[in-house]
Biopython code that builds the backbone (N, CA, C, O; Angstrom):
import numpy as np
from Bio.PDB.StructureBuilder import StructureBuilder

atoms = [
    (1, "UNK", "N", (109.996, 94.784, 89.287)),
    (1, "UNK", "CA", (110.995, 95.182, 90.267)),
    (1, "UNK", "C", (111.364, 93.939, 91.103)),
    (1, "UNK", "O", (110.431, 93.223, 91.468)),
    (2, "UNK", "N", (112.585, 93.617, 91.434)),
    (2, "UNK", "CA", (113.481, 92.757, 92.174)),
    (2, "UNK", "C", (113.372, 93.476, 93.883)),
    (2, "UNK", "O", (113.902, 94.513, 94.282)),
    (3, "UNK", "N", (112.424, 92.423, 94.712)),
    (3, "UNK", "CA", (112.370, 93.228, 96.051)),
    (3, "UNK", "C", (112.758, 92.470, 97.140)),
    (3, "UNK", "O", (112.406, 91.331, 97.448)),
    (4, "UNK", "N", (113.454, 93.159, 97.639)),
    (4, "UNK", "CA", (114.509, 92.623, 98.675)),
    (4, "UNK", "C", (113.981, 92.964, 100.224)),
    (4, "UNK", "O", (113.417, 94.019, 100.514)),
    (5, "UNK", "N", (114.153, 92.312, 100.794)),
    (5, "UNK", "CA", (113.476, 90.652, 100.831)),
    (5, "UNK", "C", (112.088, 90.679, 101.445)),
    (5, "UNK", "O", (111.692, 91.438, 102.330)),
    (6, "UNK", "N", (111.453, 89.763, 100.851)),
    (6, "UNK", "CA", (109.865, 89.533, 101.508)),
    (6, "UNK", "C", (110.076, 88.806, 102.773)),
    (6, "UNK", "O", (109.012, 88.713, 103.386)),
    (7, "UNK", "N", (110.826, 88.393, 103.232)),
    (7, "UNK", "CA", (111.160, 87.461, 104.823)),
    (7, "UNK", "C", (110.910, 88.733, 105.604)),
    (7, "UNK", "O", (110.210, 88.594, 106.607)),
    (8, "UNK", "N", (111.386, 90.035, 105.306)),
    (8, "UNK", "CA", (111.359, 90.976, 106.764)),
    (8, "UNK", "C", (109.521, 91.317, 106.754)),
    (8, "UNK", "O", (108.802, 91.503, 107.736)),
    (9, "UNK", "N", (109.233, 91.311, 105.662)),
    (9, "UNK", "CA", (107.605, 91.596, 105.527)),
    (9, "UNK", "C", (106.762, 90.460, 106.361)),
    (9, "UNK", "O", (105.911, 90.734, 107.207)),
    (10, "UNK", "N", (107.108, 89.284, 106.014)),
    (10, "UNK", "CA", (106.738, 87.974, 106.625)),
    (10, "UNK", "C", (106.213, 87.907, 107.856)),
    (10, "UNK", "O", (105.170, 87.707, 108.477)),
    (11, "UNK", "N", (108.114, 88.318, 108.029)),
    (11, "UNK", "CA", (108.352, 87.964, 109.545)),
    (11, "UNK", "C", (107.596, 89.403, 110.112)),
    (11, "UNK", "O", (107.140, 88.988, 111.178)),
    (12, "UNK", "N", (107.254, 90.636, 110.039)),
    (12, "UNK", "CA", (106.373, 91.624, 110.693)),
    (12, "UNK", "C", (105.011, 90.998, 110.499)),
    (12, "UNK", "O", (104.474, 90.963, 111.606)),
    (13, "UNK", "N", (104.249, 90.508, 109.604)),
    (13, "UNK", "CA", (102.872, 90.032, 109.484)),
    (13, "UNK", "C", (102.697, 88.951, 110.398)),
    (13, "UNK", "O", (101.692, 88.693, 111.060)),
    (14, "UNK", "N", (103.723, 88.383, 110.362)),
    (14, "UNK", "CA", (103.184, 87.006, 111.578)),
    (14, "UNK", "C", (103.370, 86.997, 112.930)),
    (14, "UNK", "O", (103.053, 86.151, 113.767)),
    (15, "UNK", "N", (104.186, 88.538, 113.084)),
    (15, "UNK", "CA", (104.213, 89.156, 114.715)),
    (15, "UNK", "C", (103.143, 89.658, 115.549)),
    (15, "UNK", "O", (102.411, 90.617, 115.308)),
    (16, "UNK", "N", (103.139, 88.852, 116.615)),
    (16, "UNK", "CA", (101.721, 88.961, 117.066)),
    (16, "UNK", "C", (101.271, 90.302, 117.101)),
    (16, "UNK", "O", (102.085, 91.200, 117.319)),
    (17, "UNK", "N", (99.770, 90.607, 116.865)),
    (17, "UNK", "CA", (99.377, 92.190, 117.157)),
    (17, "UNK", "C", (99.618, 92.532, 115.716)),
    (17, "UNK", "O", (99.757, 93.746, 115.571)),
    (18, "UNK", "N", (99.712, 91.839, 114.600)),
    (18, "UNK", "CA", (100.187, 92.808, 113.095)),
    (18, "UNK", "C", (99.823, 92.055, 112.084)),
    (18, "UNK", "O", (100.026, 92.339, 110.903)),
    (19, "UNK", "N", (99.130, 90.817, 112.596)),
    (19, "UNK", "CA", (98.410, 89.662, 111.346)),
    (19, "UNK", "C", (97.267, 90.736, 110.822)),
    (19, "UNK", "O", (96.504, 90.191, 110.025)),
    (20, "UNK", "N", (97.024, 91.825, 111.016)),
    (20, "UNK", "CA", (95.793, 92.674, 110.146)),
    (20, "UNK", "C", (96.867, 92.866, 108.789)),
    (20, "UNK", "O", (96.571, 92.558, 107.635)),
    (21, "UNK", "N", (97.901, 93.329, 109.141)),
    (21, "UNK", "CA", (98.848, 93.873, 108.041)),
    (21, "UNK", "C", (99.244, 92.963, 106.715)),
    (21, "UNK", "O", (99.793, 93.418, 105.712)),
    (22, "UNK", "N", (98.924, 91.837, 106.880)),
    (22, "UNK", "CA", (99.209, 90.429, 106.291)),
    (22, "UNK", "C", (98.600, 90.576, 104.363)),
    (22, "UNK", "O", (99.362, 90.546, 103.397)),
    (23, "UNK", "N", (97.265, 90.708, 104.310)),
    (23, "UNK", "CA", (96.860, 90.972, 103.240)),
    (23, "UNK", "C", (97.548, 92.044, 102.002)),
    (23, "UNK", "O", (98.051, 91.849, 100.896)),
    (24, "UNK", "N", (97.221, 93.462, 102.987)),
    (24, "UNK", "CA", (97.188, 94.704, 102.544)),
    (24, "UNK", "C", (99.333, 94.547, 101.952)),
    (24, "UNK", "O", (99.827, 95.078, 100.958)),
    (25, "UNK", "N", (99.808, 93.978, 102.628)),
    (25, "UNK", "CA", (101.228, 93.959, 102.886)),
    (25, "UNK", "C", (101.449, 92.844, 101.157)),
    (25, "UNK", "O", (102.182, 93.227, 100.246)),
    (26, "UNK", "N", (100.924, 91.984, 101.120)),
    (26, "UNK", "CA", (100.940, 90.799, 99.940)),
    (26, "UNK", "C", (100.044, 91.465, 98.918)),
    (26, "UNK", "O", (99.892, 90.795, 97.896)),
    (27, "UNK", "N", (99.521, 92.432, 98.950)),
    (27, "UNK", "CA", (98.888, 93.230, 97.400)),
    (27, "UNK", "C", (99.954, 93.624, 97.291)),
    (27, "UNK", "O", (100.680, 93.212, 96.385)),
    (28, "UNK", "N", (100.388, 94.608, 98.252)),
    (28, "UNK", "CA", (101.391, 95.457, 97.799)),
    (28, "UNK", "C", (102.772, 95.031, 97.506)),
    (28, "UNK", "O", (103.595, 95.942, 97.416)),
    (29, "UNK", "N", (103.243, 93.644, 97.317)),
    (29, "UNK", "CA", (104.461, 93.089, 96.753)),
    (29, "UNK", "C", (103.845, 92.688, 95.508)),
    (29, "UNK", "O", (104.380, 92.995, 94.443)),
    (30, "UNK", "N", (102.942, 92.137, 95.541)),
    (30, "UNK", "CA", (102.616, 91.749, 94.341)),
    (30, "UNK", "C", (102.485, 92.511, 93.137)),
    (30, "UNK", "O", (102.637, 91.976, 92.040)),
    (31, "UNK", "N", (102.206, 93.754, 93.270)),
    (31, "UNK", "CA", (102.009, 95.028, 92.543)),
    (31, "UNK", "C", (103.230, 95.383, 92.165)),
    (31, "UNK", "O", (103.651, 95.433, 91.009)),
    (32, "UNK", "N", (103.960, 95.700, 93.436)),
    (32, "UNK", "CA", (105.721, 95.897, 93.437)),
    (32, "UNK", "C", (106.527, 95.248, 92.387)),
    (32, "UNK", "O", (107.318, 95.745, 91.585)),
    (33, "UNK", "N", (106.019, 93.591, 92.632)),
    (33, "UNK", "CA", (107.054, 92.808, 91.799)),
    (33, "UNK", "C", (106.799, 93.047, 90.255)),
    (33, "UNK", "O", (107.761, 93.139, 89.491)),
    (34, "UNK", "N", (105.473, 93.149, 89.795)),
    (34, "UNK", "CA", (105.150, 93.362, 88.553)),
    (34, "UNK", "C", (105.429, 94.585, 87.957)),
    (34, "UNK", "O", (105.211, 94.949, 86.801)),
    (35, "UNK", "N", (106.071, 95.326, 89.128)),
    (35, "UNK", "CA", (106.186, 96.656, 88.069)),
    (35, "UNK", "C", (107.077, 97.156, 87.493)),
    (35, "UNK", "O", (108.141, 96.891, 88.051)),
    (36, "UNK", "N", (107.220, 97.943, 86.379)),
    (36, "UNK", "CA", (108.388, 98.651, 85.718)),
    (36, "UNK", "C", (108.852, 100.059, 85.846)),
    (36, "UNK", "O", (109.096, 100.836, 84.922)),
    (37, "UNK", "N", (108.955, 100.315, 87.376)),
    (37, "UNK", "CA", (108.988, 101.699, 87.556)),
    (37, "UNK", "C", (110.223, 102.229, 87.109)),
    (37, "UNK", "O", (111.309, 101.654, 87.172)),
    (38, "UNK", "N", (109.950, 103.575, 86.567)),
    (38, "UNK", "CA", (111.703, 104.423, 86.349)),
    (38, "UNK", "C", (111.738, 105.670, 87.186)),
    (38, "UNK", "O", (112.749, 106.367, 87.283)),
    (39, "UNK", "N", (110.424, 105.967, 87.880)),
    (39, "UNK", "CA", (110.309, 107.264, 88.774)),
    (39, "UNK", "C", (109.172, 107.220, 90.099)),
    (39, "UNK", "O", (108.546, 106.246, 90.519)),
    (40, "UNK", "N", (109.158, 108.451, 90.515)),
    (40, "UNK", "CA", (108.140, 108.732, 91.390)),
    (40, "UNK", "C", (106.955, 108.742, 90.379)),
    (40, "UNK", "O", (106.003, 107.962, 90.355)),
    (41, "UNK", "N", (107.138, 109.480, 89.794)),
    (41, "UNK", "CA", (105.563, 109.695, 88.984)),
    (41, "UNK", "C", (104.709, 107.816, 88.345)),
    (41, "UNK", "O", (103.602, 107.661, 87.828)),
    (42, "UNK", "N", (105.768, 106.737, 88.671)),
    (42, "UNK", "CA", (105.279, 105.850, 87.605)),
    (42, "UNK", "C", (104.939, 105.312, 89.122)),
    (42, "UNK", "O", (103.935, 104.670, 88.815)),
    (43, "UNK", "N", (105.027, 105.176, 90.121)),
    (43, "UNK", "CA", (105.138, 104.821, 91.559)),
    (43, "UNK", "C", (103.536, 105.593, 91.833)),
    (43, "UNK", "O", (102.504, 104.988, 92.123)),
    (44, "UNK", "N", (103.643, 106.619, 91.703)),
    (44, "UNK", "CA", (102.257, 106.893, 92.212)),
    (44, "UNK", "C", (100.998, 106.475, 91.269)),
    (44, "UNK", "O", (99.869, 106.603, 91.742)),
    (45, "UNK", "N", (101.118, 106.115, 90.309)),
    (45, "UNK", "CA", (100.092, 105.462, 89.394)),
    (45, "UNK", "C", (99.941, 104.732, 90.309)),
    (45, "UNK", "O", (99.102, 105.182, 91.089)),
    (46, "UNK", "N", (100.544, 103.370, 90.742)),
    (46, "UNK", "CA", (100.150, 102.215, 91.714)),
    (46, "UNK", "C", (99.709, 102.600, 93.186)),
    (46, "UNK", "O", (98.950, 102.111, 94.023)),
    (47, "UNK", "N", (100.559, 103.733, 93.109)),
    (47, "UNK", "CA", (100.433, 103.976, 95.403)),
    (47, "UNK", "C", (100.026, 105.559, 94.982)),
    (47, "UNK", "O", (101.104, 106.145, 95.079)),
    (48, "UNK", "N", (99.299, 106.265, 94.681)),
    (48, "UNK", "CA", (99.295, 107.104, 94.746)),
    (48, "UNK", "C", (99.442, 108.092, 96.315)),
    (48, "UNK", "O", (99.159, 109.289, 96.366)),
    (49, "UNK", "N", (99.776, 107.543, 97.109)),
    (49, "UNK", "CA", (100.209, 107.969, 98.699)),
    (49, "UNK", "C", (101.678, 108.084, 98.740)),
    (49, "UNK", "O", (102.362, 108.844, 99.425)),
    (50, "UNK", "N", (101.960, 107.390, 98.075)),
    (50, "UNK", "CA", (103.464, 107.429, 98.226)),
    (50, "UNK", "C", (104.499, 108.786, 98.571)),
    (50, "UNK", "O", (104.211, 109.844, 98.011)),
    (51, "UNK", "N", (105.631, 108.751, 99.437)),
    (51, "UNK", "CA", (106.422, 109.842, 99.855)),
    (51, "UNK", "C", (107.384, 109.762, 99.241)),
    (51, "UNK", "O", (107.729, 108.629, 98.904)),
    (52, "UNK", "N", (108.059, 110.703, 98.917)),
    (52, "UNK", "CA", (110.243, 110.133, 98.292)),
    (52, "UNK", "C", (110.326, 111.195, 99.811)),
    (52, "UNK", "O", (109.630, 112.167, 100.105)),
    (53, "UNK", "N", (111.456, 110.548, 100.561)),
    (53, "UNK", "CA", (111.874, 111.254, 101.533)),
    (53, "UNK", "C", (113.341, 111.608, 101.501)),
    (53, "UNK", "O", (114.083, 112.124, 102.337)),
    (54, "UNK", "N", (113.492, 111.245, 100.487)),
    (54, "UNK", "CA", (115.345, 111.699, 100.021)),
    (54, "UNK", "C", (115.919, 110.460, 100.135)),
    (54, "UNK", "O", (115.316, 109.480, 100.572)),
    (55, "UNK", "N", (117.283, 110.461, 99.689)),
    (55, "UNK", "CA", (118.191, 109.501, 99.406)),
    (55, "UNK", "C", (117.739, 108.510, 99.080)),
    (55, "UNK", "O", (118.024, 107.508, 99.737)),
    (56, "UNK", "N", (116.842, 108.406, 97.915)),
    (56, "UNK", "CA", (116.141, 107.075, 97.617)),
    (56, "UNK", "C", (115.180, 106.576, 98.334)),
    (56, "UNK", "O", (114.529, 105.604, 97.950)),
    (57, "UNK", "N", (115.032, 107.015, 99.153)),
    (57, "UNK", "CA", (114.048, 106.477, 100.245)),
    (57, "UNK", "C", (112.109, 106.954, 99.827)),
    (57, "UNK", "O", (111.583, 107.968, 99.369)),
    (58, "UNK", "N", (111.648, 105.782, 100.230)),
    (58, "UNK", "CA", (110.177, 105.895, 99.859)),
    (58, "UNK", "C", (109.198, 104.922, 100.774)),
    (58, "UNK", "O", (109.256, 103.758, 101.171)),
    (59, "UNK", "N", (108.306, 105.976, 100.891)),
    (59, "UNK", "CA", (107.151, 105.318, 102.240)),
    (59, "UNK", "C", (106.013, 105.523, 101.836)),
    (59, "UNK", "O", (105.353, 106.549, 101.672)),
    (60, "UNK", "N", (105.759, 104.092, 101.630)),
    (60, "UNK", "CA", (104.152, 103.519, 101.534)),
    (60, "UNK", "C", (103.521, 103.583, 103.073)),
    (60, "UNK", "O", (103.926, 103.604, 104.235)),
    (61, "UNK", "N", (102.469, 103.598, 102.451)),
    (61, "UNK", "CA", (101.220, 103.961, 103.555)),
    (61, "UNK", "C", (100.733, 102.171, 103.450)),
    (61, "UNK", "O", (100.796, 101.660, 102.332)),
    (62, "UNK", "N", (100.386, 101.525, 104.335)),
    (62, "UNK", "CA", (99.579, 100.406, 104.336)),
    (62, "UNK", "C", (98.429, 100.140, 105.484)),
    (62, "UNK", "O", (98.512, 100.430, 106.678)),
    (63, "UNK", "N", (97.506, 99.611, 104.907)),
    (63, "UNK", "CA", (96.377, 99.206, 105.397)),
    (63, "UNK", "C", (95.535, 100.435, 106.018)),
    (63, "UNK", "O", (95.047, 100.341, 107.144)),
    (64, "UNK", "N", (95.324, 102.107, 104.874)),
    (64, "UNK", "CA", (94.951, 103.110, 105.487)),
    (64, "UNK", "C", (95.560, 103.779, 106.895)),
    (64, "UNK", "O", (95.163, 104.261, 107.955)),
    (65, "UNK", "N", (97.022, 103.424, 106.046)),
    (65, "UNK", "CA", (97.942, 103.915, 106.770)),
    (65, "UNK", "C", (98.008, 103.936, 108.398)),
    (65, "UNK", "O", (98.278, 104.998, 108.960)),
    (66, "UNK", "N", (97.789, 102.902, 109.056)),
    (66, "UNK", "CA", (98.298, 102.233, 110.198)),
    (66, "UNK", "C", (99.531, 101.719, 109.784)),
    (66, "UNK", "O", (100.280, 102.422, 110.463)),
    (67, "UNK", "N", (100.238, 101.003, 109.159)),
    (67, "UNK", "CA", (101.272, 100.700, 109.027)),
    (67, "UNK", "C", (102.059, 101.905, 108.163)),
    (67, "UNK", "O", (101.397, 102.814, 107.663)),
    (68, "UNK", "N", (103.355, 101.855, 108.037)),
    (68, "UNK", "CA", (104.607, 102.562, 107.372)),
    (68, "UNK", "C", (105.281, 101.188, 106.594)),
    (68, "UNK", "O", (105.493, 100.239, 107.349)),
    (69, "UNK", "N", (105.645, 100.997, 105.112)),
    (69, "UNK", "CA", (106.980, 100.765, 104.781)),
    (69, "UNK", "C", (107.754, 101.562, 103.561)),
    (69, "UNK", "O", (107.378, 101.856, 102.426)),
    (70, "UNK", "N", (108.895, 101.772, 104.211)),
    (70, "UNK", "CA", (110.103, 102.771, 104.173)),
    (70, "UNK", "C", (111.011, 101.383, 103.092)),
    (70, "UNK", "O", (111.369, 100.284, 103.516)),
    (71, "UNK", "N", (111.153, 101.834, 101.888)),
    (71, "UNK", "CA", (111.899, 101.163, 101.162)),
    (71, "UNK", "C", (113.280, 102.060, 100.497)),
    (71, "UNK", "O", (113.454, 103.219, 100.874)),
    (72, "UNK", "N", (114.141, 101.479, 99.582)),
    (72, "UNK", "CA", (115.330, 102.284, 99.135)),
    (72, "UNK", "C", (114.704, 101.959, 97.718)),
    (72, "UNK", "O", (114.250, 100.815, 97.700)),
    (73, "UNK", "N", (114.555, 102.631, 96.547)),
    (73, "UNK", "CA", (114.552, 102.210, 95.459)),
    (73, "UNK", "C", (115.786, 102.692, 94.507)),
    (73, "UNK", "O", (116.194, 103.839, 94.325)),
    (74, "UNK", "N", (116.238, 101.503, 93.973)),
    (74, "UNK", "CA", (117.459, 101.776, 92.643)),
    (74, "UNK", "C", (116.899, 101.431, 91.329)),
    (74, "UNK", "O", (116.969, 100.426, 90.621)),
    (75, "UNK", "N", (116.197, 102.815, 91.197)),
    (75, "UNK", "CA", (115.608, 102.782, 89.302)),
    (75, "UNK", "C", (116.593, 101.887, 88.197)),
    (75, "UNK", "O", (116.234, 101.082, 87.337)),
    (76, "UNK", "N", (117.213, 102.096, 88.364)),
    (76, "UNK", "CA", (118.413, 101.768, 87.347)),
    (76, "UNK", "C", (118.776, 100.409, 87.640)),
    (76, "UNK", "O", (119.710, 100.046, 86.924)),
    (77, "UNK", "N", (118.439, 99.679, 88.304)),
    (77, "UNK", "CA", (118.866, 98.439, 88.268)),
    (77, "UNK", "C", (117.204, 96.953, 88.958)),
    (77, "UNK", "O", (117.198, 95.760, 89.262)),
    (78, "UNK", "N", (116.229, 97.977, 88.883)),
    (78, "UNK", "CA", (115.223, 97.662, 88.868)),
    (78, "UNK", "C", (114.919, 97.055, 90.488)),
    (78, "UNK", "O", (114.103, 96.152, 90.679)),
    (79, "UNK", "N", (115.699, 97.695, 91.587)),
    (79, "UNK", "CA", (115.843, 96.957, 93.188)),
    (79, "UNK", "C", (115.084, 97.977, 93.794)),
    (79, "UNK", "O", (115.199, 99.202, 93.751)),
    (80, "UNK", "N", (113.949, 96.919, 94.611)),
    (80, "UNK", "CA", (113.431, 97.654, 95.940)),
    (80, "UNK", "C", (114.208, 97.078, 97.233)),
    (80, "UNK", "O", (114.595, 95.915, 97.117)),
    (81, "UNK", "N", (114.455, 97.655, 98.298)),
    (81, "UNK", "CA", (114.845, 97.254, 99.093)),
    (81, "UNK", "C", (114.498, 98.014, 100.452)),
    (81, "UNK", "O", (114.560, 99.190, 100.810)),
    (82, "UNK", "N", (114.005, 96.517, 101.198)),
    (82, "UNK", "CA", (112.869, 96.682, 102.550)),
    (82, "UNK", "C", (113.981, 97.274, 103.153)),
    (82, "UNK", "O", (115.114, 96.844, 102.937)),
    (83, "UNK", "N", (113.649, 98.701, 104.262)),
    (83, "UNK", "CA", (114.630, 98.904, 105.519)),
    (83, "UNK", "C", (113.674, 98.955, 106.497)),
    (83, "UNK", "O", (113.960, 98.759, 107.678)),
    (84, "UNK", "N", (112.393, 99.238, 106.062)),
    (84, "UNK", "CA", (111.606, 99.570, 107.479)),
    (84, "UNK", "C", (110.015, 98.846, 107.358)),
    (84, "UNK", "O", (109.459, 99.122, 106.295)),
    (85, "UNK", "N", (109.229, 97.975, 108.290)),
    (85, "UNK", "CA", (108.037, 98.047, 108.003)),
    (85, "UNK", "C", (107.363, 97.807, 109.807)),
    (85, "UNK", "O", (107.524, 96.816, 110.519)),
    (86, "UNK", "N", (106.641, 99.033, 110.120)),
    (86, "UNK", "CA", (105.935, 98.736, 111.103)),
    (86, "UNK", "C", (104.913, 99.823, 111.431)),
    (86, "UNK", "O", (104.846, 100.774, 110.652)),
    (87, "UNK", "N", (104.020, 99.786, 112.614)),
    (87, "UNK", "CA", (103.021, 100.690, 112.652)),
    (87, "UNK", "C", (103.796, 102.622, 112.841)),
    (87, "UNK", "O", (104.877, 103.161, 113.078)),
    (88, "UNK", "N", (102.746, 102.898, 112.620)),
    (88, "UNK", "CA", (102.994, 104.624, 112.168)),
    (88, "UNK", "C", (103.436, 105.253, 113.476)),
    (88, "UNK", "O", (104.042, 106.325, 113.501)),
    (89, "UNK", "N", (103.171, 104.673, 114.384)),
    (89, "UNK", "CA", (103.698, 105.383, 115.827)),
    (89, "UNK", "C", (105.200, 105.025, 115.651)),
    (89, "UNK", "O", (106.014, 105.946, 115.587)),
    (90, "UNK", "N", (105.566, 103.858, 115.578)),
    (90, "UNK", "CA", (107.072, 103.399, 115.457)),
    (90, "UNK", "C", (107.683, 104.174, 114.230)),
    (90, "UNK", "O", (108.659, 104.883, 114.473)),
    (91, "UNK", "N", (107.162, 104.110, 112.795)),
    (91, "UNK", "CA", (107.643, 104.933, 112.243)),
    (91, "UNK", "C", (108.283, 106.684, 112.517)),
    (91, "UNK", "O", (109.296, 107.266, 112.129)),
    (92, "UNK", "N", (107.186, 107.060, 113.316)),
    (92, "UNK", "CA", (107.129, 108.111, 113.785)),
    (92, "UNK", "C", (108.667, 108.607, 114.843)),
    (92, "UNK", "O", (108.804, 109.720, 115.353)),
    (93, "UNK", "N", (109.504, 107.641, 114.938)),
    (93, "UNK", "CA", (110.495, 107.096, 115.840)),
    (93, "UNK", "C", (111.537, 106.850, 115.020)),
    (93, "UNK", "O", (112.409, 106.097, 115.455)),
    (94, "UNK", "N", (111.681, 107.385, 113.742)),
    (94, "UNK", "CA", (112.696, 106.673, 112.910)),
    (94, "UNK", "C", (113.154, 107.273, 112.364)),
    (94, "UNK", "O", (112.383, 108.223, 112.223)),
    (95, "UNK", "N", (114.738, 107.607, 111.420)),
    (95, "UNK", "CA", (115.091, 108.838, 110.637)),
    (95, "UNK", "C", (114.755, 108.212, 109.468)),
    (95, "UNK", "O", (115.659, 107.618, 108.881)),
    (96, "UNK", "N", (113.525, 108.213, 108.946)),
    (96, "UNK", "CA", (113.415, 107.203, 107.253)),
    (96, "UNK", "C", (114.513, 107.446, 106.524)),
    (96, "UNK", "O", (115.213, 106.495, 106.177)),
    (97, "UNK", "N", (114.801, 108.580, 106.219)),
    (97, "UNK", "CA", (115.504, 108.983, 105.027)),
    (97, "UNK", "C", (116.957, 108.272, 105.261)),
    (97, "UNK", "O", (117.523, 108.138, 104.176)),
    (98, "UNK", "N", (117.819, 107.718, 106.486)),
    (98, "UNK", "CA", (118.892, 107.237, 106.659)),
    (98, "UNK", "C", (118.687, 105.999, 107.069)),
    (98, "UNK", "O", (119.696, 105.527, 107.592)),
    (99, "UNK", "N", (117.567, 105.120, 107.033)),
    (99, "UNK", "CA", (117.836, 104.115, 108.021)),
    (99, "UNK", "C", (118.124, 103.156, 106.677)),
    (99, "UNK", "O", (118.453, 101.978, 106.818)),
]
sb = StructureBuilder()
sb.init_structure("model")
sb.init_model(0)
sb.init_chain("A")
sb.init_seg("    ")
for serial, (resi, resn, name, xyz) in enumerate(atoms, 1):
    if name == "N":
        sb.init_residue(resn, " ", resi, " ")
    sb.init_atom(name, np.array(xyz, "f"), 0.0, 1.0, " ", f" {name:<3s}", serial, name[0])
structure = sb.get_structure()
């Protein structure tokens, strides 16, 4: 998968108060990039936590779920794309499914 963009991931890991997220955040691209997903079901082999919250939208759990990231996935053209990554209270603050 083609994932758009690791700079917003970056730039949340190196924000002070969120360098825990740093590791757990770089498995989980790395996994991402290698994979050949065509569904939810091939998505939860890797994340088995994983949500579809509609309109493409999908939220990983990270680092035992203190963190949220809220991605768009386009099966068909093999694109993840970052809209959201921060702790679960902030998530908690967000319309995932539209942002």
């Amino acid at each position: 998968m083609k994932i758009v963009s690791h700079r917003k991931l970056r730039e949340f890991y190196e924000t002070k108060g969120h360098a825990d997220s740093r590791i757990a955040i770089e498995w989980w691209y790395d996994i991402v990039e290698k994979a050949e997903w065509k569904n939810l079901s091939d998505i939860k082999v890797d994340f088995p936590t994983t949500d579809y919250v509609g309109n493409q939208h999908y939220v990983f759990n990270i680092r035992g779920n203190k963190y949220r990231l809220v991605v768009v996935i386009k099966f068909t053209i093999s694109y993840v794309y970052i809209r959201f990554v921060g702790t679960h209270a902030e998530y908690d603050k967000i319309g995932c499914s539209t942002i």
